[in-house]
C-alpha positions in Angstrom: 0.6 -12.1 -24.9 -3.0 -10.8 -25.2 -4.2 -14.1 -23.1 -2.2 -12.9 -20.1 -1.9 -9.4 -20.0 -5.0 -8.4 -22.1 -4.0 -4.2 -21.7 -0.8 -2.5 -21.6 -0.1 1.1 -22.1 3.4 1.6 -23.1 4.3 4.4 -22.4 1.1 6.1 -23.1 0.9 10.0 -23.4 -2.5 12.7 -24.0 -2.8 16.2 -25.1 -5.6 17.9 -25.6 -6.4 21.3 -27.0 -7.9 24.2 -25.0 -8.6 28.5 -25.2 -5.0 28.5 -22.8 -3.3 26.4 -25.5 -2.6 22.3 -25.2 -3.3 20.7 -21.8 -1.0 17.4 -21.0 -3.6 14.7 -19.6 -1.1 11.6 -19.3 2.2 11.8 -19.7 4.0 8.6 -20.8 2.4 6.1 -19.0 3.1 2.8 -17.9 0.4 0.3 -17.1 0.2 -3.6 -17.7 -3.2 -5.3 -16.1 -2.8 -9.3 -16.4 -5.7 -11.3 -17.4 -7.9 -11.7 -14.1 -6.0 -9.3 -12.4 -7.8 -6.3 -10.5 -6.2 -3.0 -10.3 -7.7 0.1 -8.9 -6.9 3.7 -10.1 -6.4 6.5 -7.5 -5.2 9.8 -7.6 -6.5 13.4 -7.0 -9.0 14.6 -9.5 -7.7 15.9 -12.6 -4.8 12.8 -12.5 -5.8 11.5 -15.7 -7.9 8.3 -14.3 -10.9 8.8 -16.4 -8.8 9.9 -18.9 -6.7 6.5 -18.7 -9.5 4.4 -19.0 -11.4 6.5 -22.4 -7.8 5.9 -24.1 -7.1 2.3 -22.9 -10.7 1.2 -23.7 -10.0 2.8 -27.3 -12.4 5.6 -26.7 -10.0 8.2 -26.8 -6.7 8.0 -29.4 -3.6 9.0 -27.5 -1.4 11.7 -28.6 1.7 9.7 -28.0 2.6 5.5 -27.2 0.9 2.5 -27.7 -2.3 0.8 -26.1 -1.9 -2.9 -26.5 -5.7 -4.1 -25.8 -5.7 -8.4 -26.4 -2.1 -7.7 -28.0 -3.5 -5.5 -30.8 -1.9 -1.9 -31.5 -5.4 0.4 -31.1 -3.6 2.9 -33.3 -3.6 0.3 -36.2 -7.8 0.0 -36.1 -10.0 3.0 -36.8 -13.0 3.7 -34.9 -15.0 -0.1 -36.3 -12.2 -2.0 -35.6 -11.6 -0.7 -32.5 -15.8 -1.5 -31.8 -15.4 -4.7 -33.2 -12.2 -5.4 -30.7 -14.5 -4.6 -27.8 -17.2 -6.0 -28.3 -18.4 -9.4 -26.4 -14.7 -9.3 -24.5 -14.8 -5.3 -22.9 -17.3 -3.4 -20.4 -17.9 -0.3 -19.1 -20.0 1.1 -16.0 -19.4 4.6 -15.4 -20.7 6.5 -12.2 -23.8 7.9 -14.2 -25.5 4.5 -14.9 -26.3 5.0 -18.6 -29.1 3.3 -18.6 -31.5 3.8 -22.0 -34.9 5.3 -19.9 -37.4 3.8 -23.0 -36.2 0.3 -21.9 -36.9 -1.5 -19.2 -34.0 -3.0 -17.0 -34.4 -6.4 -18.7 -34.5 -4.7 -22.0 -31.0 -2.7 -20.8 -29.6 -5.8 -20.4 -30.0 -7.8 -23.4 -29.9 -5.0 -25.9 -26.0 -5.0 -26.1 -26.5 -9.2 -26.3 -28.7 -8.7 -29.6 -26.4 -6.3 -30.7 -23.3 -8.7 -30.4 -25.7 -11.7 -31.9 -26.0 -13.7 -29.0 -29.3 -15.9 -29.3 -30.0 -16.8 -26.3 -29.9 -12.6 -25.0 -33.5 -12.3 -23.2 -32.9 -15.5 -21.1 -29.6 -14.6 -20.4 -30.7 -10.9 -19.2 -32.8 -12.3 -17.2 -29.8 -14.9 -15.4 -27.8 -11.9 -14.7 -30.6 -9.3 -13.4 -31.1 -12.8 -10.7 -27.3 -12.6 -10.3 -27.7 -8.8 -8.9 -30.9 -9.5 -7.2 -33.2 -7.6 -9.2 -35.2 -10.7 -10.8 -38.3 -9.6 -9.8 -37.4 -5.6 -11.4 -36.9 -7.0 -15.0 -39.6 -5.3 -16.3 -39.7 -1.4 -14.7 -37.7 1.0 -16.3 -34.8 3.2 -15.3 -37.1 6.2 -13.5 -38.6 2.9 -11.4 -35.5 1.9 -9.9 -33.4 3.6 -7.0 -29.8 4.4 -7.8 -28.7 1.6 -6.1 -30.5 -0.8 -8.4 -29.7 1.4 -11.3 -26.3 0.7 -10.9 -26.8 -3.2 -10.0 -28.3 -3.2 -14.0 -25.5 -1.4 -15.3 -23.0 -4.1 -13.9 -25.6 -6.9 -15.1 -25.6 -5.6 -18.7 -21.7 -5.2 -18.1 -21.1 -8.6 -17.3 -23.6 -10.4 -19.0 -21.5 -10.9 -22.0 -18.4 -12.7 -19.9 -15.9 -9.8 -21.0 -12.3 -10.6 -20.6 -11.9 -6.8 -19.2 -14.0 -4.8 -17.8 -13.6 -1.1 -16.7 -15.5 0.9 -13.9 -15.1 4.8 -13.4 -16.1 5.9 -10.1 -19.2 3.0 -10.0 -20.2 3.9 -6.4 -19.5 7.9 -6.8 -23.4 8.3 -7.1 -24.9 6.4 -4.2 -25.2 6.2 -0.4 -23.5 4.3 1.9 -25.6 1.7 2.3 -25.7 1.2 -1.9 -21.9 1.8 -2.3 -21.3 -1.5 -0.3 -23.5 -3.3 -2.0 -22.7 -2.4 -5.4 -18.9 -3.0 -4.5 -19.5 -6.4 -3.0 -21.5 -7.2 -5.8 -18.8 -5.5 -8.4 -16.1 -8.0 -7.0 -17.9 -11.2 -6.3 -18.8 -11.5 -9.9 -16.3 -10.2 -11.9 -14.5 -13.0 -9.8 -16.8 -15.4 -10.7 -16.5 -14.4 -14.6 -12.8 -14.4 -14.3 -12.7 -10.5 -15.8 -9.6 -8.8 -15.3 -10.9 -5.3 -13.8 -9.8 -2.2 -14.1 -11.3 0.3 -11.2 -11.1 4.1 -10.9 -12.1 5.4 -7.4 -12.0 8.0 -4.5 -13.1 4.8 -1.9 -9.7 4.0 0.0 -11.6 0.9 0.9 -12.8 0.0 -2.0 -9.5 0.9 -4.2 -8.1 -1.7 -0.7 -9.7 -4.3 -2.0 -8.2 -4.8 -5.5 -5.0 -6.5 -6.3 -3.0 -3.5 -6.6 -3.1 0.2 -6.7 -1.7 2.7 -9.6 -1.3 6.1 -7.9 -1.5 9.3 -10.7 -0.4 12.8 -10.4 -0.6 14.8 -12.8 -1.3 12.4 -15.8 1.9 9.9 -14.6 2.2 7.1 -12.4 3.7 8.1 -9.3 3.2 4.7 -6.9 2.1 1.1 -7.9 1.6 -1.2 -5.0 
């Protein structure tokens, strides 16, 4: 199972406390992504997208269901386990680019490669900052770089490890026009070329168009799945 349908929230629901009393985020959910397979997430804000993606990346424990990431029941690992799950085969690039400002963009890259033991991390840093067209930008840091090539780092250090899944929250929400294409086109020629299954939240019609399939949320549940 986990080799073709690497996530699957079954029946998935979130509850979180606040002053008012408990606040239903997601609401038994029902989500499968297949290995390779690109789904976007749309929906009003306050759906539960960002929400969706903290629980099924393990970030978040839901309240009720099961998250099935590679076939393994989250709720069965605590907090290592769940790292140790994610590491090397899941990504994350978020609208704010999280990049660590004391390291340059090369450094950005291949820290997470180090982390995960990979030997070869600096050359292979340097492959994927090429891949995004930023060879010649290894070495500024983070203030250096426009937005634009912020974000082009975050999806080198993303993909640089060949996850198996990768998840992106919003990845254009902080750019121009101009950027936004470029990141996108960029986004989807390589987690093609890696083979990631890809699971996208955005406002972009367009670029939500250009995934395999659309999950619609309201109000924390699935409304529409085309």
């Amino acid at each position: 199972m986990s080799a073709d349908v690497p996530l699957i929230l079954d029946r998935v629901s979130l509850t979180l406390p606040s002053p008012a009393g408990p606040v239903e985020i997601l609401r038994e959910l029902e989500v499968r992504v297949a290995a390779g397979e690109r789904v976007a997430l749309v929906g009003p804000s306050g759906s539960g997208k960002s929400s969706l993606i903290a629980v099924a990346a393990g970030l978040e424990r839901p309240t009720g269901g099961r998250v099935l990431l590679f076939g393994e029941d989250l709720a069965r690992l605590n907090e290592d386990g769940r790292a140790r799950l994610r590491r090397g085969r899941v990504s994350l690039v978020f609208q704010s680019f999280h990049l660590l400002p004391n390291m340059t963009a090369q450094e950005n890259v291949a820290a997470p490669l180090e982390i995960a033991g990979m030997a070869d991390a600096t050359r292979t840093a340097r492959h994927w900052l090429e891949r995004v067209g930023l060879s010649a930008r290894g070495h500024h840091y983070p203030h250096q770089l426009s937005g634009g090539e912020q974000q082009r780092v975050a999806l080198a250090r993303a993909l640089a490890p060949q996850p198996q899944l990768m998840f992106a929250d919003e990845p254009t929400g902080n750019l121009d026009a101009a950027n936004a294409q470029q990141v996108a086109e960029l986004m989807f020629e390589l987690v093609a070329m890696t083979g990631a299954a890809l699971v996208l939240v955005t406002h972009d019609v367009a670029l939500a168009g250009r995934a395999d399939r659309m999950v619609r949320l309201r109000d924390g549940r699935t409304v529409e799945a085309a």
